[in-house]
PDB file of N, CA, C and O in Angstrom, chain B, residues numbered from 101:
ATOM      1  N   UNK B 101       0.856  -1.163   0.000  1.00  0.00           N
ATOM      2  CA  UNK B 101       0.000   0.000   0.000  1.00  0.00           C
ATOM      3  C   UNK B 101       0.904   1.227   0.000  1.00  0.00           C
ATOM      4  O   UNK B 101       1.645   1.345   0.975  1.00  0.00           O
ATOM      5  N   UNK B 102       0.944   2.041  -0.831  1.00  0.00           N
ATOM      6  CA  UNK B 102       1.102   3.222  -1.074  1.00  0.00           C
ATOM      7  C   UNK B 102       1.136   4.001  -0.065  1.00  0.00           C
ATOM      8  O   UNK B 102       0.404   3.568   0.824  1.00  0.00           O
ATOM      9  N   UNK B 103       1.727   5.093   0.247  1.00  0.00           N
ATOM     10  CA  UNK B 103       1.740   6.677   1.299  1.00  0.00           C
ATOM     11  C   UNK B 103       0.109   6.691   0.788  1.00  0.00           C
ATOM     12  O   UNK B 103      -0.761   5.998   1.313  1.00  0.00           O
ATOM     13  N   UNK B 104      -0.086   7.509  -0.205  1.00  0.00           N
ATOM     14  CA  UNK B 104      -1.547   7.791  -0.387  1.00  0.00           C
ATOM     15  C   UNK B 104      -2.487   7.108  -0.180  1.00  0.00           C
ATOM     16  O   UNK B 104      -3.550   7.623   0.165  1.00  0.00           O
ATOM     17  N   UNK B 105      -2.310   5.360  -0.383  1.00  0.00           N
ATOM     18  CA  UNK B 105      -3.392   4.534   0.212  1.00  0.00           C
ATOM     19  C   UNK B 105      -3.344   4.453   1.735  1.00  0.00           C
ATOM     20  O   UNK B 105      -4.364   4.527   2.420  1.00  0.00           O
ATOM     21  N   UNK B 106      -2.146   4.300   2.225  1.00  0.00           N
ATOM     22  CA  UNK B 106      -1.959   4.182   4.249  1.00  0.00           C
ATOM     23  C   UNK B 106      -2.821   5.677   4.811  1.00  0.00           C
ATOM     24  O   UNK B 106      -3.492   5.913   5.815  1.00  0.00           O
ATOM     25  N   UNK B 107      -2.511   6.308   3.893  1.00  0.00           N
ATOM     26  CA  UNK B 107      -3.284   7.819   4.499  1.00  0.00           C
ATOM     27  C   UNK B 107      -5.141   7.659   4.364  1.00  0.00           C
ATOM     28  O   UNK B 107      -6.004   7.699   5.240  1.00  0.00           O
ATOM     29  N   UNK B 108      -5.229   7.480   2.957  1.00  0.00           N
ATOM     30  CA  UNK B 108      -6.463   7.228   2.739  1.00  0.00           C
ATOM     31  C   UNK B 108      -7.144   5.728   3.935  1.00  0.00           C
ATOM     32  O   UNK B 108      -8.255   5.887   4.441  1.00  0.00           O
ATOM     33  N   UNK B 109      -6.623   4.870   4.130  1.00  0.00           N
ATOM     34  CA  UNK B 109      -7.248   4.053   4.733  1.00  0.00           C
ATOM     35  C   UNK B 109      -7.219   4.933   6.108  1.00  0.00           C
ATOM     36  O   UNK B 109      -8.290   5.285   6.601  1.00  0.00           O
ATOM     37  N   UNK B 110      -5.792   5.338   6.812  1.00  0.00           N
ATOM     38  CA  UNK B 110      -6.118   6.182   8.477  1.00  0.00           C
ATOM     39  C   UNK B 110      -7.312   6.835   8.435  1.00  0.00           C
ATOM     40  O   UNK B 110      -8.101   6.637   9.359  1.00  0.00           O
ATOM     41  N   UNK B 111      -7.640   7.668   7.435  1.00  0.00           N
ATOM     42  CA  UNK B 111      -8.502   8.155   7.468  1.00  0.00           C
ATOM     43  C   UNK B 111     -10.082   7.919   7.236  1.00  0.00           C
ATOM     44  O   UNK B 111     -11.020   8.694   7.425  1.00  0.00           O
ATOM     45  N   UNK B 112     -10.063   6.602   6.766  1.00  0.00           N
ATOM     46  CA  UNK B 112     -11.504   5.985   6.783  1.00  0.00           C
ATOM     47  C   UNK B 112     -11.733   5.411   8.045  1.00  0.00           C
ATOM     48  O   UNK B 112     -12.755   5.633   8.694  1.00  0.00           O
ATOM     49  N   UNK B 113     -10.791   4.658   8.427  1.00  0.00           N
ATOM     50  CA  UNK B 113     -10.721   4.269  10.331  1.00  0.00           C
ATOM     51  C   UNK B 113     -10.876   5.049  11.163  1.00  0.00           C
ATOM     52  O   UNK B 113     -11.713   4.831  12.039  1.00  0.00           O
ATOM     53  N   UNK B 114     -10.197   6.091  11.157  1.00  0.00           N
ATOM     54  CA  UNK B 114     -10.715   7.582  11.992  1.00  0.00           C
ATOM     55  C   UNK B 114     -11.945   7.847  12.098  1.00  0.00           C
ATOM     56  O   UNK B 114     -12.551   7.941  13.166  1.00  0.00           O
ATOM     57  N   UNK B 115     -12.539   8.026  10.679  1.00  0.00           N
ATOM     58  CA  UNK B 115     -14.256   8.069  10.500  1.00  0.00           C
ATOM     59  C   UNK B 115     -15.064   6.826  11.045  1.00  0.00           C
ATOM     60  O   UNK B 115     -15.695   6.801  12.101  1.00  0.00           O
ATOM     61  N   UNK B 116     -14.928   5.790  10.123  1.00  0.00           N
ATOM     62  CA  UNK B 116     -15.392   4.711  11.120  1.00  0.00           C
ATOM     63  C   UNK B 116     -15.435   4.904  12.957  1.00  0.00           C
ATOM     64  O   UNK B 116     -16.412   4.710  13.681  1.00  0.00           O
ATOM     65  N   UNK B 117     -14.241   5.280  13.313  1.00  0.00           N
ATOM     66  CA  UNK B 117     -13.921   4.890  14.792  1.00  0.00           C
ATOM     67  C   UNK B 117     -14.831   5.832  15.540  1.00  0.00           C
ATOM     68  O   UNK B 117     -15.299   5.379  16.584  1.00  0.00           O
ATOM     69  N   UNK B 118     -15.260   7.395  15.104  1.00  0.00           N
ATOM     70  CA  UNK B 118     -15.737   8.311  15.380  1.00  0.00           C
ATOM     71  C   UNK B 118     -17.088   7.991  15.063  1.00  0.00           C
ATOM     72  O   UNK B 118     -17.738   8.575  15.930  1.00  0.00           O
ATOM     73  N   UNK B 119     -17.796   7.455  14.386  1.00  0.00           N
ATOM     74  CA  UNK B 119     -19.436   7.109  14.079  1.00  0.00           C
ATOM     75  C   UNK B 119     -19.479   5.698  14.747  1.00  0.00           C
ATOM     76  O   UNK B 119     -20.573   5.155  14.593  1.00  0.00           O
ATOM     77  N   UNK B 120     -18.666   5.050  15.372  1.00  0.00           N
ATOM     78  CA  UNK B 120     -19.048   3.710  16.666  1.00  0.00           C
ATOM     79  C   UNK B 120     -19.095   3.954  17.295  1.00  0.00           C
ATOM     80  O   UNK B 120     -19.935   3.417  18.016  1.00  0.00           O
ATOM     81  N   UNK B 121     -18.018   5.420  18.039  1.00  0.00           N
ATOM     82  CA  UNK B 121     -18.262   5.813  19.549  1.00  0.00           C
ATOM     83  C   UNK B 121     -17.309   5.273  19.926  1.00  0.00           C
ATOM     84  O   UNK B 121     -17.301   5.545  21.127  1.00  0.00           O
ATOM     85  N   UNK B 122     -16.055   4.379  19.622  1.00  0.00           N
ATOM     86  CA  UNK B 122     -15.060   3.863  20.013  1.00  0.00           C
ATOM     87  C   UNK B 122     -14.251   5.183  20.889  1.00  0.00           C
ATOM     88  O   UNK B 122     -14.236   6.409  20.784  1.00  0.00           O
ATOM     89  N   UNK B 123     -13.770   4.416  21.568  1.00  0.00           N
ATOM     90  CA  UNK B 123     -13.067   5.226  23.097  1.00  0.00           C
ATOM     91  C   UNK B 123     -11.424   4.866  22.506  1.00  0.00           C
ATOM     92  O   UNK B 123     -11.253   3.991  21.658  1.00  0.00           O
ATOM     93  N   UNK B 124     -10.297   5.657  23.075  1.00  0.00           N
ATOM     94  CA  UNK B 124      -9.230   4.880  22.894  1.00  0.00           C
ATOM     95  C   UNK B 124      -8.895   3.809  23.641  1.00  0.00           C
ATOM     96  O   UNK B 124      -7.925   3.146  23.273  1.00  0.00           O
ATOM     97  N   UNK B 125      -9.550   3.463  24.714  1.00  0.00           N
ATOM     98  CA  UNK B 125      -9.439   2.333  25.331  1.00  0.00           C
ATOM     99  C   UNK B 125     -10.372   1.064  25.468  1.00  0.00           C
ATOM    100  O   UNK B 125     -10.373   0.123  26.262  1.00  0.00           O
ATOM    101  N   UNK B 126     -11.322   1.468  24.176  1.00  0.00           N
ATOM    102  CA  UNK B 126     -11.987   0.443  23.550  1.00  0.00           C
ATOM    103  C   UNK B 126     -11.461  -1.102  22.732  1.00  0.00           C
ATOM    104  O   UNK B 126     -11.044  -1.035  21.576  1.00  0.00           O
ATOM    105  N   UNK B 127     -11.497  -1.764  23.092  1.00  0.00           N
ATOM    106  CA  UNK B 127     -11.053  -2.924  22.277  1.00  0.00           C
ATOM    107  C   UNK B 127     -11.199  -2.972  21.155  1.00  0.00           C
ATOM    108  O   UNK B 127     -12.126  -2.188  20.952  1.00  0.00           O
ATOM    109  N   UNK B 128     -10.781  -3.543  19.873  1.00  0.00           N
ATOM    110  CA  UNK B 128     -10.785  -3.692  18.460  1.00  0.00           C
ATOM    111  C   UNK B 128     -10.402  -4.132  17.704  1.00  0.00           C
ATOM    112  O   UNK B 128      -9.322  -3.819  17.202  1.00  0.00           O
ATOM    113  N   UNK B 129     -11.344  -5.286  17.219  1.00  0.00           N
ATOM    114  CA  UNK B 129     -10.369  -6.748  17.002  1.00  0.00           C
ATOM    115  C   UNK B 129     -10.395  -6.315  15.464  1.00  0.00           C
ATOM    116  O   UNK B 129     -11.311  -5.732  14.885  1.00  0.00           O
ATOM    117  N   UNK B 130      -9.081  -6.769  14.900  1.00  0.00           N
ATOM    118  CA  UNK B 130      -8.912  -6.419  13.571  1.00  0.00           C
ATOM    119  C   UNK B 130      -8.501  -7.419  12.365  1.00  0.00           C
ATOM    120  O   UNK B 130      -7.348  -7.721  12.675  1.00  0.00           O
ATOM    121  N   UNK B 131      -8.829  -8.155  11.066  1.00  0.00           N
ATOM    122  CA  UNK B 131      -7.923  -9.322  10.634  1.00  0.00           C
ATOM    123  C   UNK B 131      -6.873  -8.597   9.919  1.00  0.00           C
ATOM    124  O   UNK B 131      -6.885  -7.555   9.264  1.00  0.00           O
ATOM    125  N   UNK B 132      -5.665  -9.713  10.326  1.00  0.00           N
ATOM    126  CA  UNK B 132      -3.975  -9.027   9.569  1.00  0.00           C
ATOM    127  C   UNK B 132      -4.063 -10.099   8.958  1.00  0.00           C
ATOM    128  O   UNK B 132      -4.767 -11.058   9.273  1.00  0.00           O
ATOM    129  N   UNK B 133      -3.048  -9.962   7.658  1.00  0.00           N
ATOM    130  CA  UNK B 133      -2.693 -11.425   6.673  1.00  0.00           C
ATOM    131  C   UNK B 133      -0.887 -11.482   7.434  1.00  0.00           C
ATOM    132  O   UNK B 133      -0.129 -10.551   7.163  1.00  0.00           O
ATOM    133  N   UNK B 134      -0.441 -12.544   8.268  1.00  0.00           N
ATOM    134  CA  UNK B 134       0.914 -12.990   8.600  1.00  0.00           C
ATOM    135  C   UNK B 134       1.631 -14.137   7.454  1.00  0.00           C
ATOM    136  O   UNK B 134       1.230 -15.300   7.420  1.00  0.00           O
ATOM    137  N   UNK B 135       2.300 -13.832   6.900  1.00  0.00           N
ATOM    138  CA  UNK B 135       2.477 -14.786   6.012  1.00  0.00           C
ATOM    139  C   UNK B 135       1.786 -15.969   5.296  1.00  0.00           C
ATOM    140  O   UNK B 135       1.944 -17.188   5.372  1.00  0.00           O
ATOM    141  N   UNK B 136       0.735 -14.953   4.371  1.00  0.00           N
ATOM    142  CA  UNK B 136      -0.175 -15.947   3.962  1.00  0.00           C
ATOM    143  C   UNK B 136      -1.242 -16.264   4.868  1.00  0.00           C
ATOM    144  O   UNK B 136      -1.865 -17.277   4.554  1.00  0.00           O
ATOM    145  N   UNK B 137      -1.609 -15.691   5.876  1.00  0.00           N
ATOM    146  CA  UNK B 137      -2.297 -16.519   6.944  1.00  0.00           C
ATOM    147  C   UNK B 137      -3.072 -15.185   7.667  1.00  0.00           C
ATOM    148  O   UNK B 137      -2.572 -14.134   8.069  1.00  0.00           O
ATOM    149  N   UNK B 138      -4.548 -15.660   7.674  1.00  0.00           N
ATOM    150  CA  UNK B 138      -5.316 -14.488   8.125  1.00  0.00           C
ATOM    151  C   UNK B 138      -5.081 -14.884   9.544  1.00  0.00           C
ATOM    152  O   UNK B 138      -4.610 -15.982   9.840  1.00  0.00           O
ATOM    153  N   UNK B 139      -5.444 -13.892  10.499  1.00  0.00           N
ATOM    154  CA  UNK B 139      -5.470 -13.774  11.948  1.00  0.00           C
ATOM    155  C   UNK B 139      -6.026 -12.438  12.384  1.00  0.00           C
ATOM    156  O   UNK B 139      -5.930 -11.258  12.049  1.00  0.00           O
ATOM    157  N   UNK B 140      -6.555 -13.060  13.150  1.00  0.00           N
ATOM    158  CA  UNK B 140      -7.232 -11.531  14.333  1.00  0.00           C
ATOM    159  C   UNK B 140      -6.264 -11.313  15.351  1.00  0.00           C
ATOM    160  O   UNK B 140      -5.745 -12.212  16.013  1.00  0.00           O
ATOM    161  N   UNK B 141      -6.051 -10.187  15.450  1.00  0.00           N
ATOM    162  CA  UNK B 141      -6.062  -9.553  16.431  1.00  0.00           C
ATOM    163  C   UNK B 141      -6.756  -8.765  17.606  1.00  0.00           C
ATOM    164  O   UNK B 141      -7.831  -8.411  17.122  1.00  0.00           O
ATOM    165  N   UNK B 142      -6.670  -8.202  19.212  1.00  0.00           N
ATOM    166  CA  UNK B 142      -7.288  -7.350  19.509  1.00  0.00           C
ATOM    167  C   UNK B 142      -6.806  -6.284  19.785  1.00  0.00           C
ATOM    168  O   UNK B 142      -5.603  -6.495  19.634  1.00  0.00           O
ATOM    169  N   UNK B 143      -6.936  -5.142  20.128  1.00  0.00           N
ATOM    170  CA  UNK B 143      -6.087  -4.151  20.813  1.00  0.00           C
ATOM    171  C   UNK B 143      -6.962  -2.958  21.072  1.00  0.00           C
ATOM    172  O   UNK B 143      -8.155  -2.863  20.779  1.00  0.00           O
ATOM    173  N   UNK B 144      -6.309  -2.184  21.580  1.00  0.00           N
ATOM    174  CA  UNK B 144      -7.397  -0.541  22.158  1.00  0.00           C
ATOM    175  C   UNK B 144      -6.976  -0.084  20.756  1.00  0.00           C
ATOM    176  O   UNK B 144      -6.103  -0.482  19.985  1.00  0.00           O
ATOM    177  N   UNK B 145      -8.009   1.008  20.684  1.00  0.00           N
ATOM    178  CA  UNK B 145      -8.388   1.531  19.466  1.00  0.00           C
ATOM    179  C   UNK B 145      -6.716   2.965  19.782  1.00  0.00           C
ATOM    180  O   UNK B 145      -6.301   3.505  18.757  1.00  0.00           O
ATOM    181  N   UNK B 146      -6.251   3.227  20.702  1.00  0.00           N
ATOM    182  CA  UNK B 146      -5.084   3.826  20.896  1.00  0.00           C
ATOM    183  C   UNK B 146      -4.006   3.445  20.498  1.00  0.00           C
ATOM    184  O   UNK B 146      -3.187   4.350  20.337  1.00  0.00           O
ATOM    185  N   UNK B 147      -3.489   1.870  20.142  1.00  0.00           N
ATOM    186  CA  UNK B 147      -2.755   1.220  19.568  1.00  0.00           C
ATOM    187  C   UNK B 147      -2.992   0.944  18.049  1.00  0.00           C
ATOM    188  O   UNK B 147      -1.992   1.114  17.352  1.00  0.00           O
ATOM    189  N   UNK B 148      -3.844   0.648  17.569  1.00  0.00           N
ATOM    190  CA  UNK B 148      -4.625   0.968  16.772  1.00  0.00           C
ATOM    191  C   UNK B 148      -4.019   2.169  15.486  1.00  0.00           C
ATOM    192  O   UNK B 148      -3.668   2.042  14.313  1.00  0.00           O
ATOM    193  N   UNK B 149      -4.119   3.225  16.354  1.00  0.00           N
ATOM    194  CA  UNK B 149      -3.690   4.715  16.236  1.00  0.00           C
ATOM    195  C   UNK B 149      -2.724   5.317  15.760  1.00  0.00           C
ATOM    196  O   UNK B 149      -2.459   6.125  14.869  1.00  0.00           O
ATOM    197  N   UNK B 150      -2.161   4.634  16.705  1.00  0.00           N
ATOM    198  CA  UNK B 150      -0.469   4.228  16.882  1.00  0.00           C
ATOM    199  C   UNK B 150       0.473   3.727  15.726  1.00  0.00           C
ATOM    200  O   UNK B 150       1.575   4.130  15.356  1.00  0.00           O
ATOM    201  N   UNK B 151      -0.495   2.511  15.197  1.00  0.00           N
ATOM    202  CA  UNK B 151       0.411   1.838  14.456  1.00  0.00           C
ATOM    203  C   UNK B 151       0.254   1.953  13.000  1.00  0.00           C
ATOM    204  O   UNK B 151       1.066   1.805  12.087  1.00  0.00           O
ATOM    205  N   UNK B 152      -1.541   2.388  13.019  1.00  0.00           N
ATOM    206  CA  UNK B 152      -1.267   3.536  11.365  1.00  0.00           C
ATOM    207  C   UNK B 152      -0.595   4.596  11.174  1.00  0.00           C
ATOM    208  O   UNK B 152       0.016   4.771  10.120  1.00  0.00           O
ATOM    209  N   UNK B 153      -0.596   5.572  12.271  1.00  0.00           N
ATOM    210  CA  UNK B 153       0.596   6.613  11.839  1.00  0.00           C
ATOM    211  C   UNK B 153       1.398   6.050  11.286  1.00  0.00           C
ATOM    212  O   UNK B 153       1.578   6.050  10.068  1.00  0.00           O
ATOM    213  N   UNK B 154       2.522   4.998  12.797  1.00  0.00           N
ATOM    214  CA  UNK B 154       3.723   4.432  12.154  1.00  0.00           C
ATOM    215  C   UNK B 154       3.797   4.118  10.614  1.00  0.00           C
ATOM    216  O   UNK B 154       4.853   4.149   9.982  1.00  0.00           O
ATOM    217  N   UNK B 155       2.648   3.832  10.107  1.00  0.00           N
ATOM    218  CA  UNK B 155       2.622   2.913   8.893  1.00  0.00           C
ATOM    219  C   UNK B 155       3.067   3.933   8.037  1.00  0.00           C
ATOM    220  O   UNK B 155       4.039   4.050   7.292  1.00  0.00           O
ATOM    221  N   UNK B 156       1.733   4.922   8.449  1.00  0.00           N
ATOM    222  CA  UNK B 156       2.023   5.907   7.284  1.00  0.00           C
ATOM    223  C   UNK B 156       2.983   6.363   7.224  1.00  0.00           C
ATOM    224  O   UNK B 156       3.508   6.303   6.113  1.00  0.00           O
ATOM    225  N   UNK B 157       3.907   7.197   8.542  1.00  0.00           N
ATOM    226  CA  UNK B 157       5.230   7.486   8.353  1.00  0.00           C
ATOM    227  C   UNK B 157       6.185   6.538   7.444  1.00  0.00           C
ATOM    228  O   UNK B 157       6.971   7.090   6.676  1.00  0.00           O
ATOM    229  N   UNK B 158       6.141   5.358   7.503  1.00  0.00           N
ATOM    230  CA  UNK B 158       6.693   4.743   6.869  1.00  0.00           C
ATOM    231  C   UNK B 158       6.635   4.605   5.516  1.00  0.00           C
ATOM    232  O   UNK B 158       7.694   4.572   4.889  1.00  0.00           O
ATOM    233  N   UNK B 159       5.276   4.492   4.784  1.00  0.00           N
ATOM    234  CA  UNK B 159       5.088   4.575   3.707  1.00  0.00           C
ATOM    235  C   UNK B 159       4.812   3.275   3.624  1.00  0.00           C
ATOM    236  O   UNK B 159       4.915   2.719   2.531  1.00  0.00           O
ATOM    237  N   UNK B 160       4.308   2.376   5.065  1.00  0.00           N
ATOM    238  CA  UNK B 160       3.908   0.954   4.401  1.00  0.00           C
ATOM    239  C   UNK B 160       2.690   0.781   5.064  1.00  0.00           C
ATOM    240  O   UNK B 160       2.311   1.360   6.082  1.00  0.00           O
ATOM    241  N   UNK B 161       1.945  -0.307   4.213  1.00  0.00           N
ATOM    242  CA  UNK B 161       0.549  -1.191   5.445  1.00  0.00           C
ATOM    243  C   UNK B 161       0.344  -1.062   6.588  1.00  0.00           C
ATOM    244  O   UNK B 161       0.569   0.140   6.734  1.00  0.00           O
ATOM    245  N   UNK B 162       0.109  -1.387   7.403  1.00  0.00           N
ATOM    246  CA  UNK B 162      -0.686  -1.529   8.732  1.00  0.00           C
ATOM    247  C   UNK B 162      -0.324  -2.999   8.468  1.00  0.00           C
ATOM    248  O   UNK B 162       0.783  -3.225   8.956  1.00  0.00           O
ATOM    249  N   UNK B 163      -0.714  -3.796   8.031  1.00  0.00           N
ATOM    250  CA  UNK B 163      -0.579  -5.284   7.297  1.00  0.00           C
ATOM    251  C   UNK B 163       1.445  -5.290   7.476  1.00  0.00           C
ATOM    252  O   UNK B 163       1.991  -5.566   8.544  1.00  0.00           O
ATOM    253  N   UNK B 164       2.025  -5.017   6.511  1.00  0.00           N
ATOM    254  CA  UNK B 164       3.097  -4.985   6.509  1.00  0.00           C
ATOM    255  C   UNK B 164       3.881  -4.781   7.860  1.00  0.00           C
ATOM    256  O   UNK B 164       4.629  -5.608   8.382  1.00  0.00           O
ATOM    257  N   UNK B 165       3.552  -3.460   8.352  1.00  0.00           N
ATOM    258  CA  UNK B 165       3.971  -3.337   9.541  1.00  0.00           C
ATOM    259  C   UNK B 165       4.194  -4.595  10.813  1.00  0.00           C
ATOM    260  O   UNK B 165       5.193  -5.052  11.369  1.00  0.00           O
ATOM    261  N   UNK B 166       2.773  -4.850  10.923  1.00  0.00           N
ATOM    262  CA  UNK B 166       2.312  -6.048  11.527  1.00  0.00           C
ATOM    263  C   UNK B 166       3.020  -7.294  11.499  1.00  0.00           C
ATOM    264  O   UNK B 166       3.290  -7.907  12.532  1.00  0.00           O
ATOM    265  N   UNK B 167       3.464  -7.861   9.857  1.00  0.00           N
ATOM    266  CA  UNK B 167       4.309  -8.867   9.809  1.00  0.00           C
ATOM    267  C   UNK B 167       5.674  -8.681   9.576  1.00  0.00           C
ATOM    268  O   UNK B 167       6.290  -9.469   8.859  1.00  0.00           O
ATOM    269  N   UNK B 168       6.417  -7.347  10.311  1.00  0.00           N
ATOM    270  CA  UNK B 168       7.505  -7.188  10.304  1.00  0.00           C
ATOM    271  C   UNK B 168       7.238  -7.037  12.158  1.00  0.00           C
ATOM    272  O   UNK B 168       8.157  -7.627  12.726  1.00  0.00           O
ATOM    273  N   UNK B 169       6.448  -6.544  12.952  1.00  0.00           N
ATOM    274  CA  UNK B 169       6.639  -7.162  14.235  1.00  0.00           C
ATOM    275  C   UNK B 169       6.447  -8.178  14.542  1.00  0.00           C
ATOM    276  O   UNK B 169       7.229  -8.738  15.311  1.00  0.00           O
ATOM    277  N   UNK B 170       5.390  -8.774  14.085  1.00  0.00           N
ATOM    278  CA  UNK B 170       5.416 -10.421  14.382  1.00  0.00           C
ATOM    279  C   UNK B 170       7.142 -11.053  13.944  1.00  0.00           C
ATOM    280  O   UNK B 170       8.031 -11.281  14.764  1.00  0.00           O
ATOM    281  N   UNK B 171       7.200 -11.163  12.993  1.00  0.00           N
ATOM    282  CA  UNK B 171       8.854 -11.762  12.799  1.00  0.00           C
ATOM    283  C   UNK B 171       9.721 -11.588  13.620  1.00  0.00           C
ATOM    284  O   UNK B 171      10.595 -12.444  13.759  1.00  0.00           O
ATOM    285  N   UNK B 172       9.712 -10.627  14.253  1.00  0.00           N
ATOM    286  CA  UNK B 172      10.991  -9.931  15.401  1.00  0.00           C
ATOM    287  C   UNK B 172      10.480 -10.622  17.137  1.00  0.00           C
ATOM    288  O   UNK B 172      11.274 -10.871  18.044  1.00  0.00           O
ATOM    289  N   UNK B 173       9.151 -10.777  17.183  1.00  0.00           N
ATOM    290  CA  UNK B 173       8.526 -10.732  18.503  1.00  0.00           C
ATOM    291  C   UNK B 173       9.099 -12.186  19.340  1.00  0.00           C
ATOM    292  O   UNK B 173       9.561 -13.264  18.966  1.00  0.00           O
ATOM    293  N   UNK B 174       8.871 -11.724  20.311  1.00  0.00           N
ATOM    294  CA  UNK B 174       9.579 -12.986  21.756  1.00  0.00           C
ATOM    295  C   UNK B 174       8.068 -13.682  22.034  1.00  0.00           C
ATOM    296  O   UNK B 174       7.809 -14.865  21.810  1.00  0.00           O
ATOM    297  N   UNK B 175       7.031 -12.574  22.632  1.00  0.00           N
ATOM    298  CA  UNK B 175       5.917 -12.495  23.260  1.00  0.00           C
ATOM    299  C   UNK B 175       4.754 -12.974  22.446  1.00  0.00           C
ATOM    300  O   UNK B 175       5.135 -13.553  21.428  1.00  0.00           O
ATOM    301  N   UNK B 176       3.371 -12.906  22.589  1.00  0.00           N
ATOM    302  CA  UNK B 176       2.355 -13.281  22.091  1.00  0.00           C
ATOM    303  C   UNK B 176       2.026 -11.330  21.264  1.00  0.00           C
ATOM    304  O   UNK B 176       2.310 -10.214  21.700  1.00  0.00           O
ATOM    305  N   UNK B 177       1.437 -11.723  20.167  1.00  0.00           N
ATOM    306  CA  UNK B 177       1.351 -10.601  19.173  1.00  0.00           C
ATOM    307  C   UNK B 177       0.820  -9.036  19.473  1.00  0.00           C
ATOM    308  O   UNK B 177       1.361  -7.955  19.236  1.00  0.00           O
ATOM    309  N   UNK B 178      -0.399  -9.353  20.063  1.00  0.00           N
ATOM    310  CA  UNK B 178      -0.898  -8.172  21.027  1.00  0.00           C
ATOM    311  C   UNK B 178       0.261  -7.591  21.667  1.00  0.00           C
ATOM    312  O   UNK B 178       0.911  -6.629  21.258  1.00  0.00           O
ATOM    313  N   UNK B 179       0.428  -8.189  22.581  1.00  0.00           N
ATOM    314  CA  UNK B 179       1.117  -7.732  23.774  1.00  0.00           C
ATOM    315  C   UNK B 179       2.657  -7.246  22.747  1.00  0.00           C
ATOM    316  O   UNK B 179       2.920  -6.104  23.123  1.00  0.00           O
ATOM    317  N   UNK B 180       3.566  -7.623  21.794  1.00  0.00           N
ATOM    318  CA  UNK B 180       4.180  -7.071  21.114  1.00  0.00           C
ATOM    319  C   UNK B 180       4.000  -6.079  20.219  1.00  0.00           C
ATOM    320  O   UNK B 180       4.957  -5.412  19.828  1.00  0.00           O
ATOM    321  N   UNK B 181       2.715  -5.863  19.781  1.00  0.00           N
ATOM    322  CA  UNK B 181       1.981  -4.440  18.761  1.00  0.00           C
ATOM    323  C   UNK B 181       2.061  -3.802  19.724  1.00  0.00           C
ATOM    324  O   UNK B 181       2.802  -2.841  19.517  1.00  0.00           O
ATOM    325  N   UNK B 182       1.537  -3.833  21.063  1.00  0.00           N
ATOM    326  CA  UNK B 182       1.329  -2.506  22.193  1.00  0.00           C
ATOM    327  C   UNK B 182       2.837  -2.004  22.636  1.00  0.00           C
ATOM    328  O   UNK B 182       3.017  -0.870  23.081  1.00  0.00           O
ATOM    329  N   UNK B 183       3.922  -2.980  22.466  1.00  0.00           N
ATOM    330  CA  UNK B 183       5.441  -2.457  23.279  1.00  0.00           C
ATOM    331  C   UNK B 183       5.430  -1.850  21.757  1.00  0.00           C
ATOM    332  O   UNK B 183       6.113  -0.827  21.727  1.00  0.00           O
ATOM    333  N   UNK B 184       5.053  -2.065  20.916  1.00  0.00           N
ATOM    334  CA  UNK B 184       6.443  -1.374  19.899  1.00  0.00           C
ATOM    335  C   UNK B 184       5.228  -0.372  19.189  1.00  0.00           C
ATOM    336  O   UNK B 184       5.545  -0.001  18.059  1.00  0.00           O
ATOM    337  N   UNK B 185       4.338  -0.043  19.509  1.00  0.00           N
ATOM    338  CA  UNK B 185       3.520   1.196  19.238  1.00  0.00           C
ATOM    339  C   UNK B 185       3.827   2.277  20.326  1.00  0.00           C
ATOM    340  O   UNK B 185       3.560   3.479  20.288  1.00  0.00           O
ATOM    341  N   UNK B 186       4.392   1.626  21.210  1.00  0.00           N
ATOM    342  CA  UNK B 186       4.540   2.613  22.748  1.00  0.00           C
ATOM    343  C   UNK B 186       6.137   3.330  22.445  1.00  0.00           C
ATOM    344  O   UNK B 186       6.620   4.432  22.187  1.00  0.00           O
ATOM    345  N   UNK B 187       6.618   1.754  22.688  1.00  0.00           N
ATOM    346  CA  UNK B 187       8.306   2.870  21.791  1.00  0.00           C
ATOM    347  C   UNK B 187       8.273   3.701  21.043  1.00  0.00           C
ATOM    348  O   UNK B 187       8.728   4.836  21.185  1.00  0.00           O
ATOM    349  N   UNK B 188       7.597   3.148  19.914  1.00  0.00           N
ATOM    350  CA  UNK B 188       7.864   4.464  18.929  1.00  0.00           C
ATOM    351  C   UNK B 188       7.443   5.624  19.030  1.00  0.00           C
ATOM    352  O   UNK B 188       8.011   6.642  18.635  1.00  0.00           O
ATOM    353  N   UNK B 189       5.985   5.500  19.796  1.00  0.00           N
ATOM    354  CA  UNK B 189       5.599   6.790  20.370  1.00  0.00           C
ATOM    355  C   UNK B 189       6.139   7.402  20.914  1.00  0.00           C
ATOM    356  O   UNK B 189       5.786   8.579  20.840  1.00  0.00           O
ATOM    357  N   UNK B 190       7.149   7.140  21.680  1.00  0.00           N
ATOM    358  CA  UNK B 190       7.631   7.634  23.107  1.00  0.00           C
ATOM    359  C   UNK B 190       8.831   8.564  22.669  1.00  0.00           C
ATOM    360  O   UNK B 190       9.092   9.632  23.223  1.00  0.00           O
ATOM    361  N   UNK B 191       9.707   7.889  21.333  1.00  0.00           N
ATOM    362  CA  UNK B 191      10.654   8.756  20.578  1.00  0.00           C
ATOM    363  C   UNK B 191      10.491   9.482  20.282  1.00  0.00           C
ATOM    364  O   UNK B 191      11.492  10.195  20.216  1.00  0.00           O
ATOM    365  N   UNK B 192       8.916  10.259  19.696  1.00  0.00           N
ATOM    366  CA  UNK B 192       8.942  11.319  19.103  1.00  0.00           C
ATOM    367  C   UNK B 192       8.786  12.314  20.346  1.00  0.00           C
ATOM    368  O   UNK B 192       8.766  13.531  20.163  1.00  0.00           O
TER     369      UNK B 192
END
C-alpha cells in the first residue's frame, strides 16, 4: 500500500472509529494477513492509532507493519503491537 493509500485508509478508520463511539481504550479486534495466513487480532483503538501513523510514516501497510513485528517478537502478538507502538511513540 502506497503513502496515499496508508493515508487514505487512516482516514476511513478515523471516520469509522468516530461514528461507533469507540473510546481509545476500547477494544478492536482487527484481521492481519501474517504470512499468507489471516489472523485476528485485539487491541485498544489507541494502539490501533499508533500503528497507522507508524505505517504511514513509513510509507507501508498496517498489514506490513504487523508482519515485520510479528517476525521480530519474543511475546504473544498483542502484547508485542502494544510495546512497539509505545516505543515508537515515546521517541517522538
Amino acid at each position: 500500500m502506497g503513502s496515499g493509500a496508508a493515508l487514505r485508509h487512516f482516514i476511513k478508520e478515523e471516520e469509522e472509529s468516530r461514528m461507533t463511539g469507540s473510546t481509545s481504550a476500547s477494544l478492536r479486534k482487527r484481521s492481519v494477513r501474517i504470512a499468507g495466513h489471516l489472523t485476528s487480532v485485539s487491541l485498544e483503538e489507541v494502539f490501533w492509532d499508533a500503528l497507522r501513523k507508524i505505517a504511514a510514516e513509513r510509507k507501508i501497510s498496517v498489514n506490513t507493519l504487523v508482519t515485520d513485528i510479528d517476525r521480530d517478537r519474543d511475546g504473544n502478538l498483542s502484547s508485542a503491537l502494544r510495546v512497539f507502538a509505545f516505543e515508537n511513540t515515546r521517541k517522538v
